[in-house]
C-alpha positions in Angstrom: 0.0 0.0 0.0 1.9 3.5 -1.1 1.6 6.2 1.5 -0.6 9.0 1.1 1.0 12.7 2.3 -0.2 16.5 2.9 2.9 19.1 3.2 2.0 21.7 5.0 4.8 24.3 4.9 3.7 27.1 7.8 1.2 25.6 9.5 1.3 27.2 13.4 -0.9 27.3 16.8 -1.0 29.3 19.2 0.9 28.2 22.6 1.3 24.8 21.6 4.9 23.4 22.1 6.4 20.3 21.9 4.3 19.1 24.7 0.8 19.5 23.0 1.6 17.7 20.0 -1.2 15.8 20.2 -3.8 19.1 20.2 -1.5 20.9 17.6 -1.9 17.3 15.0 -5.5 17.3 15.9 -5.9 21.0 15.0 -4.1 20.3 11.7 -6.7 17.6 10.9 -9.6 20.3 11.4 -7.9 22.3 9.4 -7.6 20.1 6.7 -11.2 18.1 6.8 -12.8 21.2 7.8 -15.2 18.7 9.2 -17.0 18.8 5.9 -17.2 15.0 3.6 -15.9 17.2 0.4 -12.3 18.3 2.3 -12.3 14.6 4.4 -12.0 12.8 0.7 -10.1 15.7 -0.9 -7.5 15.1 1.8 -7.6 11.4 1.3 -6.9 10.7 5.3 -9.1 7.9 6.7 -10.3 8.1 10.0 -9.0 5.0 10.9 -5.5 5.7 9.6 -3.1 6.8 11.7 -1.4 10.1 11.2 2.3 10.9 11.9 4.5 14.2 12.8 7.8 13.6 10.7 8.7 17.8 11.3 8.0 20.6 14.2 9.8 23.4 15.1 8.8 26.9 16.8 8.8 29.9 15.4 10.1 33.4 17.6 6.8 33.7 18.9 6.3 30.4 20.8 3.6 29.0 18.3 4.7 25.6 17.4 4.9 24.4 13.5 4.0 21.1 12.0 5.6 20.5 8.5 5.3 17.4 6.7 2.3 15.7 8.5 2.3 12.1 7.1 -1.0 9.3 7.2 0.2 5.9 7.7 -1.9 3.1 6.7 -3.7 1.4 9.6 -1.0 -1.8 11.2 -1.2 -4.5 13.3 -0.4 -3.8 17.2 2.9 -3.2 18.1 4.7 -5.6 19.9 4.6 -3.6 23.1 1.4 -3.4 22.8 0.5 -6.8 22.5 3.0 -8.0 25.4 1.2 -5.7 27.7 -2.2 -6.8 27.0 -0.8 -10.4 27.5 0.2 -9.4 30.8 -3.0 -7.4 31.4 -4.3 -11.1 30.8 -2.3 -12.7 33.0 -2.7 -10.5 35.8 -6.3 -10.5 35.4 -6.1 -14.3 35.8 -3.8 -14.4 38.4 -5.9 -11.7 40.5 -8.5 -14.6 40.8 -6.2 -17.4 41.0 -7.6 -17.7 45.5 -11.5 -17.8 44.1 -10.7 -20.3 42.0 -8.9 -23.1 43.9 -11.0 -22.5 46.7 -14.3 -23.2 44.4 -12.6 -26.1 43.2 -11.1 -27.8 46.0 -12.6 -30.6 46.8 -11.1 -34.2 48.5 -13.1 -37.5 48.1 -13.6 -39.1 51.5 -14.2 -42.9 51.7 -16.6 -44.7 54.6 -15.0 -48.3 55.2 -16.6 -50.9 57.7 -13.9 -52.3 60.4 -14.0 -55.1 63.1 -11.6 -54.4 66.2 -8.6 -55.5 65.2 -9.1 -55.4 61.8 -6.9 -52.8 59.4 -5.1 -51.3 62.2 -3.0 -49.1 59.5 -6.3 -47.8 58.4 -7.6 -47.2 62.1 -4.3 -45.8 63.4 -4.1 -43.4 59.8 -7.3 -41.8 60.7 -7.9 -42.0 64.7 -5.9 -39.4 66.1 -6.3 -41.3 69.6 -4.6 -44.2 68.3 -0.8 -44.2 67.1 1.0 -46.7 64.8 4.0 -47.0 66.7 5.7 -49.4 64.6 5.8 -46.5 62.1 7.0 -43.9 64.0 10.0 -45.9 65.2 10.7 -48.1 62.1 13.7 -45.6 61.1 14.9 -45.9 64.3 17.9 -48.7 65.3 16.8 -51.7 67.1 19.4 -51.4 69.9 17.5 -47.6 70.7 14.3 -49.1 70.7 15.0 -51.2 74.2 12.9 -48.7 76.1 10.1 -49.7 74.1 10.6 -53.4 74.0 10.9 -53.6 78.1 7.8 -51.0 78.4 5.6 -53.2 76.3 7.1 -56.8 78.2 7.3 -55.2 82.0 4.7 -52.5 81.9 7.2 -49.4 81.9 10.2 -48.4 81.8 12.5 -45.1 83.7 15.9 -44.2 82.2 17.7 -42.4 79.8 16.1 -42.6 76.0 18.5 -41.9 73.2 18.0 -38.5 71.5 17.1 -40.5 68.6 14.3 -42.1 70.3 13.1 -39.5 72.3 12.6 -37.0 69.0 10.5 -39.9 67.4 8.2 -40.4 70.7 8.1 -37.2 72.4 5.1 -35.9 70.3 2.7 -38.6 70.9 0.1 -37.9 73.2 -3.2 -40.3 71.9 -3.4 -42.6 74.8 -3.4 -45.8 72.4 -0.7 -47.4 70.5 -0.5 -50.3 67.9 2.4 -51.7 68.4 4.0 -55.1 67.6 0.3 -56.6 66.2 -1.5 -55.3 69.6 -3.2 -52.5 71.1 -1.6 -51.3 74.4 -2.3 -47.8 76.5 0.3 -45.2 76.4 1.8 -42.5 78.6 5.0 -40.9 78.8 6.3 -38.4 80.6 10.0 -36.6 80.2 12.3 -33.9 82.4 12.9 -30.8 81.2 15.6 -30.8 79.2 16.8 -33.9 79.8 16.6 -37.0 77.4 15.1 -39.1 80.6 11.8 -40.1 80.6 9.2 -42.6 81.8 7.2 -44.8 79.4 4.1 -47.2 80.8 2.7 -49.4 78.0 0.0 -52.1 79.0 -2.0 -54.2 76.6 -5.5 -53.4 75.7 -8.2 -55.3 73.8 -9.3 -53.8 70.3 -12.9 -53.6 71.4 -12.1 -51.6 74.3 -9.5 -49.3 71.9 -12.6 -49.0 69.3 -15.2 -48.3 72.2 -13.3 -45.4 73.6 -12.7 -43.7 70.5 -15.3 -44.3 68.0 -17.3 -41.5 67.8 -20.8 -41.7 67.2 -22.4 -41.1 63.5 -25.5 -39.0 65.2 -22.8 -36.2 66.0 -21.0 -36.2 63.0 -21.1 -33.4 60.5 -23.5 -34.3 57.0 -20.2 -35.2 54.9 -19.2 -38.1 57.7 -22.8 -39.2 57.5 -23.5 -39.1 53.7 -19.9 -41.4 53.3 -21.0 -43.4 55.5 -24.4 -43.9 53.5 -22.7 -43.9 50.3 -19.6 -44.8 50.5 -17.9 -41.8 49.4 -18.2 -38.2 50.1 -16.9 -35.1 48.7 -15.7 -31.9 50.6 -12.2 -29.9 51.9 -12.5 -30.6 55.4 -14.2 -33.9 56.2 -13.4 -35.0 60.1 -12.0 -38.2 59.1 -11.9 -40.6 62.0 -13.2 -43.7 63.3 -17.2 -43.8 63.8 -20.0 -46.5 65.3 -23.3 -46.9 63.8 -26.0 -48.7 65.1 -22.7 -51.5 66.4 -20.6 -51.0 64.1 -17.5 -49.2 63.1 -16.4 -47.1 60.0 -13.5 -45.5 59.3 -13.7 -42.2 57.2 -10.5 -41.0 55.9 -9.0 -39.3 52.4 -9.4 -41.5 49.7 -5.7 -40.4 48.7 -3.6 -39.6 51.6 -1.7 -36.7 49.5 -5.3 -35.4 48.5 -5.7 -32.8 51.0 -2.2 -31.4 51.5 -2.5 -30.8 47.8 -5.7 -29.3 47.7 -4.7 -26.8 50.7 -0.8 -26.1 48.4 -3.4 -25.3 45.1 -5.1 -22.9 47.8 -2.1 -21.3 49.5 -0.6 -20.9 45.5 -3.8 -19.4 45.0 -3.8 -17.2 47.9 0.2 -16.1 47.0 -1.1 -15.6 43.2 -3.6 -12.9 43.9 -1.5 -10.3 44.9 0.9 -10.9 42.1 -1.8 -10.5 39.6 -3.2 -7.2 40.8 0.1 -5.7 41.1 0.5 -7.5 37.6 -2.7 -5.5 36.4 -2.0 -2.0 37.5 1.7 -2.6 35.2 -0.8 -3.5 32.6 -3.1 -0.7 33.0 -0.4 1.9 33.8 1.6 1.3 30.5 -1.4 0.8 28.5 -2.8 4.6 29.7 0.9 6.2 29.0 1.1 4.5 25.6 -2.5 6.0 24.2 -1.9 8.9 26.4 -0.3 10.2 23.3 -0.1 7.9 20.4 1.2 10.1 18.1 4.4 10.5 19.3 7.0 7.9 21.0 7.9 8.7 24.7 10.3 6.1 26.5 9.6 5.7 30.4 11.1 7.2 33.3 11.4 6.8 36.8 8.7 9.7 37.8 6.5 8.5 35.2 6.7 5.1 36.2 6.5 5.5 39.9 2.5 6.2 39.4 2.2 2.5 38.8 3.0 1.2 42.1 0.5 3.3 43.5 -2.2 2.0 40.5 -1.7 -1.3 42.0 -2.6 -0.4 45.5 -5.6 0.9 44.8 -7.0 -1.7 42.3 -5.3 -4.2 45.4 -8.0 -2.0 47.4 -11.0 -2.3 45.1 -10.9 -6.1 44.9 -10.5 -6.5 48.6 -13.6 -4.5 49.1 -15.6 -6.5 46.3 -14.6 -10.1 46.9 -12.6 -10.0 50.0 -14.0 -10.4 53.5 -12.8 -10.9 57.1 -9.8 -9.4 59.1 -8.9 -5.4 58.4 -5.7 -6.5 57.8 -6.2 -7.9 54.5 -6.7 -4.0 54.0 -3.2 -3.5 54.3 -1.3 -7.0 53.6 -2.8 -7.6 50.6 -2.2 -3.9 48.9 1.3 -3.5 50.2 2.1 -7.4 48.3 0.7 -5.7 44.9 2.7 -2.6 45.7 5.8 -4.7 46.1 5.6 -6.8 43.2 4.4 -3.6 40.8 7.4 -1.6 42.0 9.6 -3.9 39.7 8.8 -1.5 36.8 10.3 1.3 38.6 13.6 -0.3 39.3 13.2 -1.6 35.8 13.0 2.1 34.4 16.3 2.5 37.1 18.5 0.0 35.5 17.4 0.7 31.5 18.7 4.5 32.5 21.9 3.7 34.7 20.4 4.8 37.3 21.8 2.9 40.1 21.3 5.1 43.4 17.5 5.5 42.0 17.5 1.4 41.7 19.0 0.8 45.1 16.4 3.6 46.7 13.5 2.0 45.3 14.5 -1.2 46.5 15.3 -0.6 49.6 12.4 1.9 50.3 10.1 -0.9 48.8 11.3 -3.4 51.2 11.0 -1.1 54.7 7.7 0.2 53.1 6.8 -3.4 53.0 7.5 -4.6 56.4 6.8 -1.7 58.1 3.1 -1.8 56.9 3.3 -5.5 57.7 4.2 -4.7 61.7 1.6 -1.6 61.9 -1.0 -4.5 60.7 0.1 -7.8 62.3 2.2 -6.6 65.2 6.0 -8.0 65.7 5.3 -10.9 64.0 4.4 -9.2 60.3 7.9 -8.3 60.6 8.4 -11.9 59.4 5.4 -12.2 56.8 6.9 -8.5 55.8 10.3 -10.1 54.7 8.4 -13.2 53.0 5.9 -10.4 50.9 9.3 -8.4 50.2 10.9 -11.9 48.9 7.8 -13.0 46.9 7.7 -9.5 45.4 11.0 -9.2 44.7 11.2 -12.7 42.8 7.6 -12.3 40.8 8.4 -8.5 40.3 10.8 -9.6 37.6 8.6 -9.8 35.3 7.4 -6.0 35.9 11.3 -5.2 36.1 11.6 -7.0 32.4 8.4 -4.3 31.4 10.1 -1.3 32.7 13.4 -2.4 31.3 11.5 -2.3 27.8 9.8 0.5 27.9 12.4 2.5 29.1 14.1 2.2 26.1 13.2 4.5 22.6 11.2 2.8 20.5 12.9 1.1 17.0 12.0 3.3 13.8 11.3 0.9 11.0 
């Protein structure tokens, strides 16, 4: 397609400068179409096209001249363009990344019917008043499990444990055991810092074990009793355990035993993710509003200019706690200053494209104590902690706003 070009040789405006190119072009384009459908295809500039400034200069009086005003036939996004409304996308995604794994998470529960003494793995696994003891010592030497042995053949046993033991056992507090194909009662008690302790072990029948802590279907929440109807129930949170009905005993437990842990890591990603894809957003939105500020002309990002973009991101943070957030105030501050930290990437972005290395180190730093302080004023001494882990999560997913700030720092490539 050949280009089509007016040459205007003295065109001026009054008070226009450099800086109100945009208003000078437009008043060219009046000038020329004279808003009239004669002078619009006498021109032979389409509305759609897109016009270019190849000249401007000033004349002694201020006014501003446009020489050599160009159309350009209408072309496919730029590439900046289209890698910002990819991360626009992305962030937009990401922003609703917590709804999402929470509306789908969802563990299948299974209802299985046990005799005392039957499937002790099974009972132990769910139970927490019973404890497979056989597993928690099995990476533990024979010669430190003695203590055990002479507990379990004499009733108890007083002395020193090895450290090795004592770690493994020091935890348990169900009062029943499975250990060595039976069911004995437990109870240890340790000094204070010391690795002495006494253990009393004495064998128990299964039905006695299964009477004391079987819990009874009546008082069990609707997902224990619909797997125990069914066989199978679906939910998050089932209390799994060992239940009697009507004489007999069910064990409700995960179907999968890594079903839950990764159901709850999907919603912690989730939870992380949100954040990271408002502060994701506002980059988006922010570059996209400077590039058709002025579309005429190319203008490469600074540090000032990008600076309003951390700030864009707490206040969208703010608007999507208020519409699909609820619960603690502090979600008010946590979750904004997490979008702030991750959005400020594009400023230290802008701060390394220019050289600008005492501007880089600033925003950095002042990111980081911005972050935790807001974290302590919300949380108390401990959001000092959760403050270093936001400043670290920011840091690491800001590098993608860093990469956008980089880019758009620099001038743009004439073709």
């Amino acid at each position: 397609m050949s280009e089509r070009r007016i040459q205007t040789t003295s065109e001026t405006f009054p008070d226009g400068g450099l800086a109100s190119v945009r208003s000078a072009v437009e008043a060219v384009l009046v000038s020329v179409f004279d808003g009239s459908t004669k002078h619009r295809e006498s021109s032979g500039f389409d509305a759609a096209d897109r016009i270019e400034v190849r000249d401007t200069g000033t004349v002694s009086n201020g006014q501003t001249v446009f020489t050599n005003i160009e159309q350009m036939p209408r072309s496919l996004p730029s590439a900046r363009t289209v890698a910002v409304l990819l991360l626009l996308v992305v962030g937009v995604g990401f922003s609703f990344s917590f709804y999402a794994t929470v509306d789908g998470a969802s563990v299948t529960y299974t209802a299985t019917a046990v005799e005392p003494g039957e499937n002790p793995e099974l009972v132990t696994r769910a139970a927490s008043n019973v404890t497979n003891l056989d597993e928690r010592i099995a990476g533990t030497s024979t010669q430190h499990q003695r203590p055990i042995q002479r507990a379990a053949a004499t009733g108890s046993y007083t002395g020193r444990l090895d450290p090795e033991l004592d770690i493994v056992i020091d935890d348990i507090e169900s009062p029943y055991i499975w250990y060595n194909e039976s069911y004995y009662t437990w109870t240890v008690s340790t000094q204070s810092e010391t690795t002495n302790a006494t253990i009393r072990m004495q064998p128990t029948d299964p039905d006695t074990v299964f009477e004391t802590v079987a819990r009874p279907v009546d008082d069990a929440p609707a997902e224990v009793t619909t797997a125990i109807a069914e066989g199978t129930a679906t939910g998050l949170t089932v209390e799994y355990g060992l239940y009697q009905q009507n004489g007999e005993y069910y064990v409700v437990a995960p179907e999968s035993e890594g079903a839950v842990l990764a159901q709850l890591g999907k919603i912690f990603a989730g939870f992380v993710l949100t954040p990271v894809g408002r502060g994701y957003t506002a980059v988006a939105i922010g570059l996209l509003a400077y590039r058709f500020r002025g579309p005429i002309c190319d203008r490469s990002l600074t540090v000032r200019r990008a600076i309003t973009i951390p700030a864009l991101a707490i206040s969208i943070a703010l608007i999507g706690t208020v519409l699909f957030e609820s619960g603690s105030l502090t979600r008010f501050v946590t979750g904004p200053t997490s979008a702030f930290v991750v959005a400020a990437g594009t400023v230290a972005g802008v701060a390394a494209a220019r050289r600008q290395w005492l501007q880089l180190v600033g925003v950095s730093i002042g990111t980081a104590l911005v972050a935790i302080g807001a974290f302590v004023a919300a949380i108390g001494v401990v959001g000092a902690i959760f403050g270093i882990l936001a400043v670290f999560l920011g840091f690491t997913t800001g590098i993608v706003p860093f990469g956008y700030g980089y880019w758009f720092a620099q001038p743009v490539p004439k073709d």
